[in-house]
N, CA, C and O atoms as CSV, one atom per row, in Angstrom:
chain,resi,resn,atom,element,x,y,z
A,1,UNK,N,N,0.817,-1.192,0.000
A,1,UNK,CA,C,0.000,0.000,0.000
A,1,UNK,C,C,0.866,1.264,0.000
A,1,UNK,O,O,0.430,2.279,-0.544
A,2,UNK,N,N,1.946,1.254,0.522
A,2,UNK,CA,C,2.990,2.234,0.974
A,2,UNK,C,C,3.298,2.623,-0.217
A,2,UNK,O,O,3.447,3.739,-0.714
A,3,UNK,N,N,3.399,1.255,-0.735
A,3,UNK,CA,C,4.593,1.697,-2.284
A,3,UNK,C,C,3.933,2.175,-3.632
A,3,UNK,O,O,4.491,2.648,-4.621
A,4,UNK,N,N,2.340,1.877,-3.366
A,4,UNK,CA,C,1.723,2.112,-4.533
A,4,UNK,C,C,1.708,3.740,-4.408
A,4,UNK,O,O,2.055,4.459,-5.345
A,5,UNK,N,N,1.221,4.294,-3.014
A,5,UNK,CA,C,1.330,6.017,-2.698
A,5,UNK,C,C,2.861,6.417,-3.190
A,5,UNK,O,O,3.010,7.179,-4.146
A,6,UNK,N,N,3.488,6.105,-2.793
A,6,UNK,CA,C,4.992,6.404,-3.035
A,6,UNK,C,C,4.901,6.412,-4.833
A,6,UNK,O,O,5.146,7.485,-5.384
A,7,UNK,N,N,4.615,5.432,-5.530
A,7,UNK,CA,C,4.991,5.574,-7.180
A,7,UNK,C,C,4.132,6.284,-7.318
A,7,UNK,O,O,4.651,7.136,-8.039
A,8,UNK,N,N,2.757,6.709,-7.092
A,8,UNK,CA,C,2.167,7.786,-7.325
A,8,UNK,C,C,2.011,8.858,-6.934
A,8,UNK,O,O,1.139,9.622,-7.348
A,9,UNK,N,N,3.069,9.181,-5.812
A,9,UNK,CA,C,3.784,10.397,-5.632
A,9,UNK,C,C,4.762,11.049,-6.474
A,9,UNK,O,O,5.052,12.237,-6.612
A,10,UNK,N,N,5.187,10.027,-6.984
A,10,UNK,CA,C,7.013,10.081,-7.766
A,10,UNK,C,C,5.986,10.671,-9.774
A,10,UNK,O,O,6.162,11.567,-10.599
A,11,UNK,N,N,5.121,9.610,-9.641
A,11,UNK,CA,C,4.145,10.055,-11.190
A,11,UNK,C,C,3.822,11.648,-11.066
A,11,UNK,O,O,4.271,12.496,-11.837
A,12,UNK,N,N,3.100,11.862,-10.135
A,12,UNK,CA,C,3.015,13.181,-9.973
A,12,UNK,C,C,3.705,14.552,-9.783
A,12,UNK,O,O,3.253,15.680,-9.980
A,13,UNK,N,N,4.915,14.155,-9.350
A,13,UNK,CA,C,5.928,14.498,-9.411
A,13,UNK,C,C,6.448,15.052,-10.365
A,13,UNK,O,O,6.515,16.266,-10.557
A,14,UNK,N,N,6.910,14.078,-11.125
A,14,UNK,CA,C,7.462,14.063,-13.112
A,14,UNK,C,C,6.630,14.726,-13.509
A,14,UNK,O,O,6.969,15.753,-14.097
A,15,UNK,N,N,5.038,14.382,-13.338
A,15,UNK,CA,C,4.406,15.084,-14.239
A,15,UNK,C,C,4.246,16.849,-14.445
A,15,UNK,O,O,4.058,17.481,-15.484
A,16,UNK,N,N,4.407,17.360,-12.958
A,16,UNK,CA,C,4.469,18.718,-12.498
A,16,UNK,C,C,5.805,19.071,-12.980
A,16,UNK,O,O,5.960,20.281,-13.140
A,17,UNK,N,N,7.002,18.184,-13.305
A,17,UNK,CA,C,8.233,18.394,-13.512
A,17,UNK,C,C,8.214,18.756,-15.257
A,17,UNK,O,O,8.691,19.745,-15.813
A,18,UNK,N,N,7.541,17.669,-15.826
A,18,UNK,CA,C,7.053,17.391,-17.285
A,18,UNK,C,C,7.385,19.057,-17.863
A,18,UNK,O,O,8.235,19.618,-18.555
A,19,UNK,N,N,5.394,19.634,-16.642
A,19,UNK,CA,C,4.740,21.092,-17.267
A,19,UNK,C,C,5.290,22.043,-17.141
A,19,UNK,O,O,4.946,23.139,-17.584
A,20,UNK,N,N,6.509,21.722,-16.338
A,20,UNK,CA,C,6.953,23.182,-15.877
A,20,UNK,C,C,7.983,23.322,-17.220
A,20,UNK,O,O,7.944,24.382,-17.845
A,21,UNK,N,N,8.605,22.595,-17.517
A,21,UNK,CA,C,9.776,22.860,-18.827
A,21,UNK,C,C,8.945,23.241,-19.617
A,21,UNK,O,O,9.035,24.394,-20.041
A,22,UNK,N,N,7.895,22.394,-20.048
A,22,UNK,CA,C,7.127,22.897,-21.245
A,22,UNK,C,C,6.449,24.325,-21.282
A,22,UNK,O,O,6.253,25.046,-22.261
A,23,UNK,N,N,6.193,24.506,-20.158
A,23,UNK,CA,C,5.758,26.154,-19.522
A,23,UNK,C,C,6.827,26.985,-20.096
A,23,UNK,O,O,6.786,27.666,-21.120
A,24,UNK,N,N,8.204,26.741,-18.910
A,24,UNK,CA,C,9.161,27.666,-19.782
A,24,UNK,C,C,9.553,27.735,-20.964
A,24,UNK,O,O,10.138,28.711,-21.434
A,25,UNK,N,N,9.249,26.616,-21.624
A,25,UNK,CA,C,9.905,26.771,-22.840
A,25,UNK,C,C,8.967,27.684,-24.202
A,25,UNK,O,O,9.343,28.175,-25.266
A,26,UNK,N,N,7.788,27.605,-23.607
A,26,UNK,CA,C,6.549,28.207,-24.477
A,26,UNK,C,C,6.418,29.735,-23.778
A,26,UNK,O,O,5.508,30.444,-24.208
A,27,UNK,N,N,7.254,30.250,-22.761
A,27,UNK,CA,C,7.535,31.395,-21.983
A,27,UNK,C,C,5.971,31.415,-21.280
A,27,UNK,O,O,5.518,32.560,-21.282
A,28,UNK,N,N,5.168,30.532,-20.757
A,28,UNK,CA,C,4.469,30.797,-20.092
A,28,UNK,C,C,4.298,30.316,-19.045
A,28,UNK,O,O,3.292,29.746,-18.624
A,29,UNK,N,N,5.812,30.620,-18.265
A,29,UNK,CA,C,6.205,30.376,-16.660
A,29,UNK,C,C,5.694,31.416,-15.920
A,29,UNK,O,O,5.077,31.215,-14.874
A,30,UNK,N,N,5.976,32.941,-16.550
A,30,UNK,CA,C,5.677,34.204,-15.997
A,30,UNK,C,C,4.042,34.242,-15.461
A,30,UNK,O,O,3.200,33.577,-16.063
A,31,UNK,N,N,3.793,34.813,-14.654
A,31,UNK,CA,C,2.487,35.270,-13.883
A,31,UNK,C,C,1.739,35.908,-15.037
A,31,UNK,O,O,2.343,36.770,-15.676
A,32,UNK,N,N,0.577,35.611,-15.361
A,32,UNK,CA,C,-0.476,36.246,-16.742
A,32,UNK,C,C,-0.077,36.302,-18.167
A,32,UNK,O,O,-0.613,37.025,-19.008
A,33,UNK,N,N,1.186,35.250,-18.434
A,33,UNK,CA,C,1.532,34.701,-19.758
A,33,UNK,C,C,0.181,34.212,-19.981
A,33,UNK,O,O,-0.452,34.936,-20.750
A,34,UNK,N,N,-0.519,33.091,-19.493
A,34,UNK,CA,C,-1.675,32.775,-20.515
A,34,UNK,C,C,-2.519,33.960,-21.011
A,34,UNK,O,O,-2.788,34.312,-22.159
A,35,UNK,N,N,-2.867,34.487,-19.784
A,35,UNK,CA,C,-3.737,35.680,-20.329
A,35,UNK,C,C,-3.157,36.610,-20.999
A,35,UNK,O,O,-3.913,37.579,-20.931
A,36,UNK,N,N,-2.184,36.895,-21.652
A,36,UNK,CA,C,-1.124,37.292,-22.967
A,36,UNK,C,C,-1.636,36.615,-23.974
A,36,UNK,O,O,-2.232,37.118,-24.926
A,37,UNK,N,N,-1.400,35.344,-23.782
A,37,UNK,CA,C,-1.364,34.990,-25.252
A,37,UNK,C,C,-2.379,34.667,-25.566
A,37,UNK,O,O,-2.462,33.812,-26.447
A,38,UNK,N,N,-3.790,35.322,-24.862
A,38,UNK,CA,C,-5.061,34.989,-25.325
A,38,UNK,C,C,-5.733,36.231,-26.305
A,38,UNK,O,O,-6.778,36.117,-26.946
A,39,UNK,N,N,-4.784,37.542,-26.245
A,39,UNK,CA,C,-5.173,38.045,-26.127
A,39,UNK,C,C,-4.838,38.648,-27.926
A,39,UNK,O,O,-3.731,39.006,-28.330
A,40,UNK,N,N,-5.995,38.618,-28.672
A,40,UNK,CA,C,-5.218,38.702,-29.910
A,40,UNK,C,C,-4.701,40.062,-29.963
A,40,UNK,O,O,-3.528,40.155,-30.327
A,41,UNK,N,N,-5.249,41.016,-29.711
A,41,UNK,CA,C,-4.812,42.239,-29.694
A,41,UNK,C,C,-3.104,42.638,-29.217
A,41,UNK,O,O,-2.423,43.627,-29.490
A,42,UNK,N,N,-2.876,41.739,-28.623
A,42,UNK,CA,C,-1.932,42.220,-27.819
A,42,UNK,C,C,-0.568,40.677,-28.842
A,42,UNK,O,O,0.593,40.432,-28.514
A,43,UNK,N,N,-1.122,40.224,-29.639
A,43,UNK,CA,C,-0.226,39.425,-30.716
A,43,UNK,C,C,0.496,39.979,-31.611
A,43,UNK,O,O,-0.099,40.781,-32.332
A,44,UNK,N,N,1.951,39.760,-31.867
A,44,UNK,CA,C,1.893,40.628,-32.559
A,44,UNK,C,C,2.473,39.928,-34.447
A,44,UNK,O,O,3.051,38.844,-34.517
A,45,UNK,N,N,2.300,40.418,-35.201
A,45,UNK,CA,C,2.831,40.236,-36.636
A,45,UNK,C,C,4.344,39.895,-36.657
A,45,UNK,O,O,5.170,40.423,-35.913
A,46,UNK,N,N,4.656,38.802,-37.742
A,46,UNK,CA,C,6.147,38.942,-37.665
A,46,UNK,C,C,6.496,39.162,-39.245
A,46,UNK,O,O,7.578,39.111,-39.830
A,47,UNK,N,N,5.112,39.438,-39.739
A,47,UNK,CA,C,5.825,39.404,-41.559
A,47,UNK,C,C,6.643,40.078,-42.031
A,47,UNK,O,O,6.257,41.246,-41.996
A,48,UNK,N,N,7.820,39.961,-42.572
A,48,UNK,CA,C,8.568,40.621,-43.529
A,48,UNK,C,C,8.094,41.566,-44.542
A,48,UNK,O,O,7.246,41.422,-45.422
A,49,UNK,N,N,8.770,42.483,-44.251
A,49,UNK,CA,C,7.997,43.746,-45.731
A,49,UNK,C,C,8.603,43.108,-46.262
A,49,UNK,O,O,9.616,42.484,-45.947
A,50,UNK,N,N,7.628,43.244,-47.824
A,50,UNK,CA,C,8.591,42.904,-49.327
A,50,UNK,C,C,9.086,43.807,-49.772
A,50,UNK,O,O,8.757,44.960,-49.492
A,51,UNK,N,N,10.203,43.420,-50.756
A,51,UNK,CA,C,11.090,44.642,-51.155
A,51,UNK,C,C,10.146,45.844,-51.948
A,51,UNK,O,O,8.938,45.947,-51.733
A,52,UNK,N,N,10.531,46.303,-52.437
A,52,UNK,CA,C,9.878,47.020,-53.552
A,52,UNK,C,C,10.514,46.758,-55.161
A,52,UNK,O,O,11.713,46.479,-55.167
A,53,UNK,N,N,9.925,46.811,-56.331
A,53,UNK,CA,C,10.481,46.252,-57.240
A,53,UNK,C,C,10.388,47.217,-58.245
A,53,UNK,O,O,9.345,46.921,-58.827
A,54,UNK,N,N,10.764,47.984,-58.671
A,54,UNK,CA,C,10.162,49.227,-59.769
A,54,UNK,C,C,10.723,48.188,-60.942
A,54,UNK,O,O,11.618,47.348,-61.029
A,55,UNK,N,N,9.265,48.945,-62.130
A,55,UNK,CA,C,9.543,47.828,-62.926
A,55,UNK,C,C,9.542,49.408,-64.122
A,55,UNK,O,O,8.582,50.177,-64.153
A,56,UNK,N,N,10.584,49.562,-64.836
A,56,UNK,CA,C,10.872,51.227,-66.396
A,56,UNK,C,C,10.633,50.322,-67.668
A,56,UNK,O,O,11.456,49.564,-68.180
A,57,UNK,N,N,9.046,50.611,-68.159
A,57,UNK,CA,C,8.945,49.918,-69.665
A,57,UNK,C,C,9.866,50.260,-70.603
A,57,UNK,O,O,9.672,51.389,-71.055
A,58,UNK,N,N,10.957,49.585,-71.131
A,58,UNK,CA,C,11.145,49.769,-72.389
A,58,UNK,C,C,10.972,49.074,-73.828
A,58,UNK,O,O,10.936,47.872,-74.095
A,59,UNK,N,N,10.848,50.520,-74.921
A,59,UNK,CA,C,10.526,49.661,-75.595
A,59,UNK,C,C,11.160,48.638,-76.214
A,59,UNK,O,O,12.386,48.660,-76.318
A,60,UNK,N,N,10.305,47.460,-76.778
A,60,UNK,CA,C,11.023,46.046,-77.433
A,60,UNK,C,C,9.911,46.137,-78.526
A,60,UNK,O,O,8.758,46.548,-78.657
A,61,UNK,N,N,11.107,45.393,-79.385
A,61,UNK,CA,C,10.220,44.998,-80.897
A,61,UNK,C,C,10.797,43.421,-80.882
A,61,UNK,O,O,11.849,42.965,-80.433
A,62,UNK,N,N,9.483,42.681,-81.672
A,62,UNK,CA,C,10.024,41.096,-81.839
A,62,UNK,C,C,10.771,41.197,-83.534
A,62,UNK,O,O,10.074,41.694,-84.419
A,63,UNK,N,N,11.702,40.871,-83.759
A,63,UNK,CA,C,12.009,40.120,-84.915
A,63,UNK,C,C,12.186,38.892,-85.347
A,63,UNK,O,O,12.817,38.012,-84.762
A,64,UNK,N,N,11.857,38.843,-85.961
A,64,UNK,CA,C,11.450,37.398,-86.685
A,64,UNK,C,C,12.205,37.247,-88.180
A,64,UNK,O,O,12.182,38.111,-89.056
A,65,UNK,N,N,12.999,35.715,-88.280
A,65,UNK,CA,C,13.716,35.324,-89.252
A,65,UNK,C,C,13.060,34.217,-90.048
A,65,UNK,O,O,13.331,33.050,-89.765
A,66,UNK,N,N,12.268,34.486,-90.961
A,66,UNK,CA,C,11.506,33.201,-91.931
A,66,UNK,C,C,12.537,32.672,-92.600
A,66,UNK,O,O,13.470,33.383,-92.973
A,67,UNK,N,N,12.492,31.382,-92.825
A,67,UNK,CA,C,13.471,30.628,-94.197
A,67,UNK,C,C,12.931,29.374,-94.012
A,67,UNK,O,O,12.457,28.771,-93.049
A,68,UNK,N,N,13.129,29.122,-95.221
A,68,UNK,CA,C,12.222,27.464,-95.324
A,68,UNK,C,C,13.095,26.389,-95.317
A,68,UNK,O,O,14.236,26.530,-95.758
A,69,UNK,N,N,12.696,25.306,-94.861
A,69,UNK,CA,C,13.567,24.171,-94.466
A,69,UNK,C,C,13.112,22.829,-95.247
A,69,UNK,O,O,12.411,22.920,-96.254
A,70,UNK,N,N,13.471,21.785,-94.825
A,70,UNK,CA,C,13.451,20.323,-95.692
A,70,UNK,C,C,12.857,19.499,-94.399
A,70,UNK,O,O,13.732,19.283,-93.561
A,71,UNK,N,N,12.150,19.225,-94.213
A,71,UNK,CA,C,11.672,17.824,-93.198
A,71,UNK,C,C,11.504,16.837,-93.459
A,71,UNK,O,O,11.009,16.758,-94.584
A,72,UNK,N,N,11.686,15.746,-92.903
A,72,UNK,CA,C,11.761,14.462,-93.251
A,72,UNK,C,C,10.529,14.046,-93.038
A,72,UNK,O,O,10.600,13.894,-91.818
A,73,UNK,N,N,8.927,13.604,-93.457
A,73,UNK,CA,C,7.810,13.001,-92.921
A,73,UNK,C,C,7.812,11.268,-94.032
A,73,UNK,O,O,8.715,10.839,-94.749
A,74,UNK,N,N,6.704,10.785,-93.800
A,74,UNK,CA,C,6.637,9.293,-94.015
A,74,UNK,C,C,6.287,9.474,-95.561
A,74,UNK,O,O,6.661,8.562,-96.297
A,75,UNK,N,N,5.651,10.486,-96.100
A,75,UNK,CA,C,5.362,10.381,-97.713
A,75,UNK,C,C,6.418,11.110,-98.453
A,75,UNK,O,O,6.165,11.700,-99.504
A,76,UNK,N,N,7.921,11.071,-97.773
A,76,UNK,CA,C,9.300,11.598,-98.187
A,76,UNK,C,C,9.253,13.027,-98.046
A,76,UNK,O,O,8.204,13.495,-97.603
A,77,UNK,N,N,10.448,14.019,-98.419
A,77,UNK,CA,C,11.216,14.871,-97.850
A,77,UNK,C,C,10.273,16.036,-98.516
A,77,UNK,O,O,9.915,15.975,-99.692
A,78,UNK,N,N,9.844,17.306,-97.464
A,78,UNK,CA,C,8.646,17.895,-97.668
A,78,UNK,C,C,9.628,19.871,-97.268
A,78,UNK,O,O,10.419,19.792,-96.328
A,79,UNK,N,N,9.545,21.020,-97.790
A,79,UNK,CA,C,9.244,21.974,-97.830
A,79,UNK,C,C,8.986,23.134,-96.751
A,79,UNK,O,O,8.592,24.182,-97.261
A,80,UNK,N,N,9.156,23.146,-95.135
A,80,UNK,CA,C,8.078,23.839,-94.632
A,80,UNK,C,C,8.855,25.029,-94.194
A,80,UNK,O,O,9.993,24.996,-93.725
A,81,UNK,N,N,7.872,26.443,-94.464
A,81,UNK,CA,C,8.628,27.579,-93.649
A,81,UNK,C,C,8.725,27.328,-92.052
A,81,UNK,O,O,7.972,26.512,-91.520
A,82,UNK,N,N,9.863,28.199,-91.166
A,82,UNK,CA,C,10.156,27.986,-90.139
A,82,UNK,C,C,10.786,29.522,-89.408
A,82,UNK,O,O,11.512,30.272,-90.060
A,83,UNK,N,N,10.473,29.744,-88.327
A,83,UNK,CA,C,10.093,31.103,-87.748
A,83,UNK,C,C,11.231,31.051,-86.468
A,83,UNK,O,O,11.004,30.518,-85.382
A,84,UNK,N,N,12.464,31.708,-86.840
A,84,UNK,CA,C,12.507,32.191,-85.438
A,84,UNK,C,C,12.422,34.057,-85.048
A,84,UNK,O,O,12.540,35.169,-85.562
A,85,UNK,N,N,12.210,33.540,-84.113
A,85,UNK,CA,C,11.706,35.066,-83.507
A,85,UNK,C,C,12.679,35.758,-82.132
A,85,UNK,O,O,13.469,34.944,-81.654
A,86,UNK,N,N,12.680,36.784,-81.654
A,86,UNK,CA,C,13.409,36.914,-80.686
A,86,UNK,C,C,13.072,38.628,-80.521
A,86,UNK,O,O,12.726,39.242,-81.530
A,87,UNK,N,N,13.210,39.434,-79.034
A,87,UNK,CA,C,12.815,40.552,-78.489
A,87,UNK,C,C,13.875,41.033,-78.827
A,87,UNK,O,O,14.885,40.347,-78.663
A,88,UNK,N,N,14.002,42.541,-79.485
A,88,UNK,CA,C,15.264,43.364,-79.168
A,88,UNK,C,C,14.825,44.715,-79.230
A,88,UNK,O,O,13.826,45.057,-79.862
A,89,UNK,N,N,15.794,45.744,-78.372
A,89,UNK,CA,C,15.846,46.762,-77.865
A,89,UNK,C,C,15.124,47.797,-79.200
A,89,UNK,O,O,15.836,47.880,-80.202
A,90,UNK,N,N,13.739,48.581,-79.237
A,90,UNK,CA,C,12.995,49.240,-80.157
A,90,UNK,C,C,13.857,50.294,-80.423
A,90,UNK,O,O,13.541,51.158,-81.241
């Protein structure tokens, strides 16, 4: 009977031992930490401003190089125009 009080002294024990780290470690060891962190008003933001990004249109024109090529398909060697294109300074 002795010993069963005794291990459930020692349980209770740990367990008060358990809450208290976890208390400090969540900083709500201090006197009216819970009622802090209930309190949304009193929460505060941690977001990062974003930079700012200025964006100066300039102008661009596409040019484009047509010339026709040879392709290989299954009813033999065929003809087709072919486009490259690319942005440069207007």
């Amino acid at each position: 009977m002795a010993r069963g009080r005794i291990l459930t002294a020692m349980a209770v024990l740990a367990a008060a031992m358990i809450a208290g780290s976890h208390a400090a470690a969540f900083g709500l060891d201090r006197p009216g930490a819970a009622a802090e962190s209930q309190d949304i008003s009193a929460q505060r933001s941690w977001r990062r401003a974003r930079p700012a990004i200025r964006v100066y249109p300039r102008p661009l024109t596409r040019e484009c190089r047509v010339r026709y090529v040879r392709e290989w398909r299954v009813s033999g060697p065929v003809i087709v125009p072919a486009m490259r294109c690319w942005w440069a300074p207007g």
